[in-house]
N, C-alpha and C positions, 0 to 999 in steps of 0.2 A: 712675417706678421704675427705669427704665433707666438714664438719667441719672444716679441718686443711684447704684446697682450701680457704673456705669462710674467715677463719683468718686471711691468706695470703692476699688475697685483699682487706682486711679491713684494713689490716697492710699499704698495698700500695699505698691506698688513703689517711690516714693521714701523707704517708709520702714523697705525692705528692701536700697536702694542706699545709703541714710544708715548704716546697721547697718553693713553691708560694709566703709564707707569708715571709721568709725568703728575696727572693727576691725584693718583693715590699716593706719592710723597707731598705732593699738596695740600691734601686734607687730612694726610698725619701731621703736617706740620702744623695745618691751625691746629688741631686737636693737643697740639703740644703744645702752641703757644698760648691755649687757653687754659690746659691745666698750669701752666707757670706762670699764669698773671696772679694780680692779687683771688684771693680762694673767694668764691662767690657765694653768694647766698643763696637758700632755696627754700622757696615757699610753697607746701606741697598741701593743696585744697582738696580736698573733697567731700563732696554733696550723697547725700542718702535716699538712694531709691531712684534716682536720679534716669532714664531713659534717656538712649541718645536722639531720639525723634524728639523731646523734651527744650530741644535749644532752638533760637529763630538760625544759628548760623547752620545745624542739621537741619533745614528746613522745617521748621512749627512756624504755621503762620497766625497761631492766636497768644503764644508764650510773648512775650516784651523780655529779653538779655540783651540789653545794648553791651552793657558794662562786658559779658563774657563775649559776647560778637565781638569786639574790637580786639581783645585777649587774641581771640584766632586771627583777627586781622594783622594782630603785631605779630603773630608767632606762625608754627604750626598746628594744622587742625588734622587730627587722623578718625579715618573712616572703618576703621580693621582695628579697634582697641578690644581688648577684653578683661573683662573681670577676671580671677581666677576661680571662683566660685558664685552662681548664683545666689548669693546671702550674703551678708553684710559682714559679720564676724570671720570666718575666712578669708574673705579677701581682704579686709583689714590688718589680717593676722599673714598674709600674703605679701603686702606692701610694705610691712614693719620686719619682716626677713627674708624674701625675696625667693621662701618655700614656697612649693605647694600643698595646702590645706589638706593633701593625703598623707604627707611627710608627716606634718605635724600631727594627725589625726584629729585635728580643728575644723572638721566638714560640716557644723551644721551651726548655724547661728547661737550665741549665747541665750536658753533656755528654749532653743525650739526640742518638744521629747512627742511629737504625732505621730502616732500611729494608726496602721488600715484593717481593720478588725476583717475583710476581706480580702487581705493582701495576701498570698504565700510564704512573704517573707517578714522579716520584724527587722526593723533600721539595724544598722551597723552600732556596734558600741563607739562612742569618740569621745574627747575631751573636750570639753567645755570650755577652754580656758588655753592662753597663751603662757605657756612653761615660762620661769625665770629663766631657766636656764638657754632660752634661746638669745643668740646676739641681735639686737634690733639694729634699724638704721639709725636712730637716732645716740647708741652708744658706739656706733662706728665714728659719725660726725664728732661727739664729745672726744672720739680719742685721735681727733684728728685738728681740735683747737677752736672746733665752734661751739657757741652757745644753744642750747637746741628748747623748741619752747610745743607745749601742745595744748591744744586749746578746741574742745567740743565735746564727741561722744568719743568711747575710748571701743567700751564692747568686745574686752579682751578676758574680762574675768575680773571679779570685783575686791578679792582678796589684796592685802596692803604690799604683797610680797612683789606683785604684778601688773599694780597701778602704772601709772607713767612717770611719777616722782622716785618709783625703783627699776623701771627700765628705758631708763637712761635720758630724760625729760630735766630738763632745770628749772624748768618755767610749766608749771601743770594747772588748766582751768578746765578743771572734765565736770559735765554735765552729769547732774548726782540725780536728788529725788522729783521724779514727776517727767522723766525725759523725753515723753510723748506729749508733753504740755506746754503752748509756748509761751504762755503767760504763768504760768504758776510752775516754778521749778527751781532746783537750786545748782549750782556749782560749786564742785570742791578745791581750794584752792592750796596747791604742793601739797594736801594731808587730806585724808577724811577728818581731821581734827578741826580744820578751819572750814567753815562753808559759807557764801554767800545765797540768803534767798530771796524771791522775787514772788511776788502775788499780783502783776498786772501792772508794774510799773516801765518794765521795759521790756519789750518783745525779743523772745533768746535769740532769734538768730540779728539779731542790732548789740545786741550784748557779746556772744561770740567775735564778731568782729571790733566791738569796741578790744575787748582784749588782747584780739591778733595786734591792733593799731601798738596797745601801750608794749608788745613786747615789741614791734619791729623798731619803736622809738628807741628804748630804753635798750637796745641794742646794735643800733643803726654803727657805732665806730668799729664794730669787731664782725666776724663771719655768723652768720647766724642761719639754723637749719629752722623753721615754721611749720608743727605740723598740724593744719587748721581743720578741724574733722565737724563742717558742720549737720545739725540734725536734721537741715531740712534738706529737702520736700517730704520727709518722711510724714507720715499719717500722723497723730492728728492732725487734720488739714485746719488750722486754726490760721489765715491770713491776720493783717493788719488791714484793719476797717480801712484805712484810706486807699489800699491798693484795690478795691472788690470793684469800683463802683464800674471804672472802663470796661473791664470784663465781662461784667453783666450787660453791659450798653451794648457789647458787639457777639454777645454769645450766641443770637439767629441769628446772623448774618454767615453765619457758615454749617456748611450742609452736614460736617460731620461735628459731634458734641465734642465741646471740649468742658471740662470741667474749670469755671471762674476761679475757685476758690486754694487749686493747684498752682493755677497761675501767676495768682497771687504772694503764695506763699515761693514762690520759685521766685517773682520778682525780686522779694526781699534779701534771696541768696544773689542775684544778681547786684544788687544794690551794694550786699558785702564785701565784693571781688571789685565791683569801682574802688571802696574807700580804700581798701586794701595797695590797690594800686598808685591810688592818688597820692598814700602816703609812703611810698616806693616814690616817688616822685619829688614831693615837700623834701622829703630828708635826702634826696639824690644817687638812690640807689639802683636805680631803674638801669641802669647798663651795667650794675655788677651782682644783678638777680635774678635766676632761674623760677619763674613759674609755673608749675601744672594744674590743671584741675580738670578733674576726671569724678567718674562716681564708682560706688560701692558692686551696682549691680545694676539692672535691667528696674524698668519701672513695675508698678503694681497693674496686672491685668484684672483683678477682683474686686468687691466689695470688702473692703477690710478697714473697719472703723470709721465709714462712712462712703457713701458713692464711688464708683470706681473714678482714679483722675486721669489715669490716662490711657494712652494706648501706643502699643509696638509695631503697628506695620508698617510696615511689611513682613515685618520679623514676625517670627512665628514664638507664641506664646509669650513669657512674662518672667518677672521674679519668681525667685524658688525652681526655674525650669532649665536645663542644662542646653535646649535650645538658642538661636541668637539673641531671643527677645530678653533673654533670663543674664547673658551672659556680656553682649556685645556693651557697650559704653562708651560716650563719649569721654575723649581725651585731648586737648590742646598743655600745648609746652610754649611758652613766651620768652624770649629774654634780647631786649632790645637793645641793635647794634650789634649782635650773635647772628642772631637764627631767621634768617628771610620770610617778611612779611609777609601773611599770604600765602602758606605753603599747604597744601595738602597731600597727605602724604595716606598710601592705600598699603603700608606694611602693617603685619597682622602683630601682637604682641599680647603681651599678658602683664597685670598687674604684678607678677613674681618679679619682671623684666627691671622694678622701678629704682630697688636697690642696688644692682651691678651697674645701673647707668650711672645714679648716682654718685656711689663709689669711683666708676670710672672716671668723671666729671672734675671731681674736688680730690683726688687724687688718693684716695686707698687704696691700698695696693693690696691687703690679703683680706680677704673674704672668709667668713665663718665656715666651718665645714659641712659642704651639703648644699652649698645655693642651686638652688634651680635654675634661675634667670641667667639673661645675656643680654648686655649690654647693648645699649641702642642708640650710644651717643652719634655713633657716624649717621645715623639717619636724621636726625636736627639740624645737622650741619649741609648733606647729599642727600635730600630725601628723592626715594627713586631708587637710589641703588643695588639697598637690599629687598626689591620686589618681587623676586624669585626667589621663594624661600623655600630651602629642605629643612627648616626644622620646626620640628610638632609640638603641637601643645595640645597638654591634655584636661581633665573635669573629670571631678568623681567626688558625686551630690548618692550617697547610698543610703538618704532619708526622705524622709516624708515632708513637704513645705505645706504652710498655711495656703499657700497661694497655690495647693492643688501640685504642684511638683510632685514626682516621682521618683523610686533609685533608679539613677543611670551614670553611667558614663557616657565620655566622648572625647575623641582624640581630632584633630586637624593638622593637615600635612598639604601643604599647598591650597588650591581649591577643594579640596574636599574632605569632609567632615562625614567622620562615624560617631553611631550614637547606638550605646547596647543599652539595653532595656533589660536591669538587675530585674527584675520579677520572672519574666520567663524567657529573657538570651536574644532576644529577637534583636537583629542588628538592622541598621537601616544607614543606607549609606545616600550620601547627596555632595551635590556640585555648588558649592557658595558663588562661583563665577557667574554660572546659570541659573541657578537659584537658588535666591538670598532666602524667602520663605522657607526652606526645607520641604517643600511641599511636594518633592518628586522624589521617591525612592528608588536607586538603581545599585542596590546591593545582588539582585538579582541577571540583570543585565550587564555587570563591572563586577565577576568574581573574585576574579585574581587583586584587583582593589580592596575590594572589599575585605578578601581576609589575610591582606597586607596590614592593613590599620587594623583588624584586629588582632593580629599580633603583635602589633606596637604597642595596642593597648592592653593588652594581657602583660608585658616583657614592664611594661611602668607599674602597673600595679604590683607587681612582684618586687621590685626595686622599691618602691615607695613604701613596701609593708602595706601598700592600705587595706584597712578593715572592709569588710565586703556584707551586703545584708546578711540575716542569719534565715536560713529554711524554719518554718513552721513544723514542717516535717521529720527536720532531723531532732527536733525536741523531746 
């Protein structure tokens, strides 16, 4: 009887190694037969300031996103996305080459220079600005036979050299003077030479997306890369009169405050990801189109240019914070007829990740030297699979944010997330599994962990060159 047991599960392990193997030439092979179809298109949205508590499909029950609700409903929705920097300008500068904003030494928003006249330390030196010399995704697409178009805020450095009409854009409508204004502002069109302005006739983010419309038309017969970067929900919180009034009607009716005029203005980016879509649909591209939309960063937990509009909990803190609330963001990927509807998928990733996938995707095969990222297409396809992950992702914000942020780092390795505190070293280690707030610190109780990831996190930083605050002291 033993014998026969012990054959039986010898039997049922090669024919649970047989299943495996079986499968994973399966989903190389769609993976094969999708890169060898006609080359798809890819429309890669993102929103500013944008909180993943922020959408009604991460549960906000006073926000209205039908239009991005359905996005997740046709696609995948992930719960585990992250920015690679708490600010807008790095992770921008993250998604357009697939670094991390320590590589490039791109760590702090274009013109953030705050400093803690209490502080020990004085911020890191960094640049300000995205090198010509780095390869974007969008002149990888151009050397691969697509048309590539960009269209909103850029926030890479404002010099001619590093615009988007000279790193590798064909189609440029970047948001020029007055960019926190959504009625008085203008756009430059493939040139600082050309500009169109507006004083109140058409609200930017209906203008934004009329432009995404005319390039997806005006290119609908060949492959086309869309990089749609719109301003809002960012501050000025200046809605469209028509969207306020619902808002207001149901603003008691719920016990915790939500800010109307957020909501508003976030409707109108929902509004832009319908039309966008609808017109994926008129022109009949909707089965040969990859779309994402994700955001910059964590939402605003402060007063900054008027009432706070949102809020991050459970996550602990905000924009500018190298915590979840600073860093975590929503992310769905669509492409119908692909990618099974409905999916939610809890693997952890980083906006570095956006260009190896892409790459992977549409079929480029060599990569600039230095990418960070890794490719995530087989989780579109098998989401689940890679949910035991060994590999880490790291953060390193070694400035001062308007929104109260501090220098720190942080590294994450499975469930658990270290975070050093540049001012005075103090490390602090927590369980994302058990808790998503970071509200329990067990760097004390989990040593051996704890100064695991600190060595991981020391061994990147060394790698990455990055700039590190400077001592007051050593001056």
């Amino acid at each position: 009887m033993q014998s026969r047991f012990n054959n039986t599960q010898f039997s049922g392990k090669i024919f649970l190694a047989l299943a495996f193997l079986y499968l994973a030439a399966a989903l190389n092979l769609q993976a094969q037969e999708i890169r060898s179809q006609k080359k798809p298109n890819v429309i890669f949205i993102l929103a500013d300031d944008l909180g993943m508590n922020d959408l009604a499909c991460y549960g906000n029950p006073f926000n209205e996103t039908p239009q991005i609700d359905q996005l997740a409903k046709t696609g995948i929705r992930f719960t585990q996305a992250y920015a690679a920097s708490p600010l807008c300008s790095p992770t921008r500068a993250s998604i357009l080459t697939g670094k991390y904003p320590a590589r490039l030494q791109f760590t702090n928003f274009d013109g953030g220079n705050r400093t803690d006249q209490k502080s020990p330390v004085l911020p890191a030196k960094w640049k300000s600005y995205l090198e010509s010399k780095e390869t974007t995704l969008a002149e990888l697409f151009k050397q691969n036979g697509y048309t590539t178009g960009m269209v909103g805020k850029w926030h890479l450095g404002n010099a001619d050299s590093i615009a988007p009409w000279n790193q590798g854009f064909d189609y440029s409508r970047v948001i020029g003077k007055n960019g926190l204004d959504y009625y008085n502002y203008s756009v430059y069109i493939d040139s600082y030479k050309k500009e169109f302005t507006d004083h109140g006739t058409q609200y930017l983010t209906d203008k934004l997306t009329e432009y995404g419309v005319d390039f997806i038309k005006e290119n609908s017969k060949k492959p086309f890369f869309l990089y749609l970067a719109y301003s809002a929900p960012h501050v000025l919180l200046v809605p469209r009169a028509d969207k306020l009034g619902k808002y207001f009607i149901k603003y008691a009716k719920f016990d915790k405050k939500y800010n109307p005029n957020y909501a508003a203005t976030i409707e109108s980016l929902d509004d832009g990801v319908g039309v966008i879509m609808r017109t994926l649909e008129d022109q009949g591209l909707l089965e040969n189109t990859l779309v994402i939309f994700t955001s910059d960063n964590g939402a605003l937990g402060l007063d900054e240019l008027g009432p706070v509009p949102a809020s991050s909990d459970p996550l602990r803190k905000w924009k500018g914070h190298i915590y979840e609330g600073g860093i975590r963001i929503p992310a769905i990927v669509s492409w119908t007829g692909k990618i099974a509807p409905g999916t939610i998928s809890g693997r952890y990733f980083s906006t570095i990740d956006y260009l190896p996938t892409l790459c992977d995707l549409t079929g480029v095969t060599k990569l600039p030297e230095n990418v960070d990222g890794q490719s995530i297409l087989p989780e579109l396809f098998d989401p689940g699979r890679g949910i035991t992950q060994s590999n880490p992702l790291f953060w390193h914000y070694p400035h001062f944010s308007n929104q109260l942020g501090r220098p720190a780092g942080a590294v994450r390795l499975g469930d658990f997330k270290l975070v050093e505190n540049y001012e005075n070293g103090k490390l602090a280690l927590y369980n994302l599994k058990d808790d998503i707030s970071e509200s329990m610190d067990l760097s004390l109780k989990m040593k051996e962990k704890t100064q695991e990831l600190y060595r991981l996190l020391k061994g990147w930083r060394k790698q990455m060159n990055a700039q590190m605050p400077v001592s007051k002291a050593r001056l």
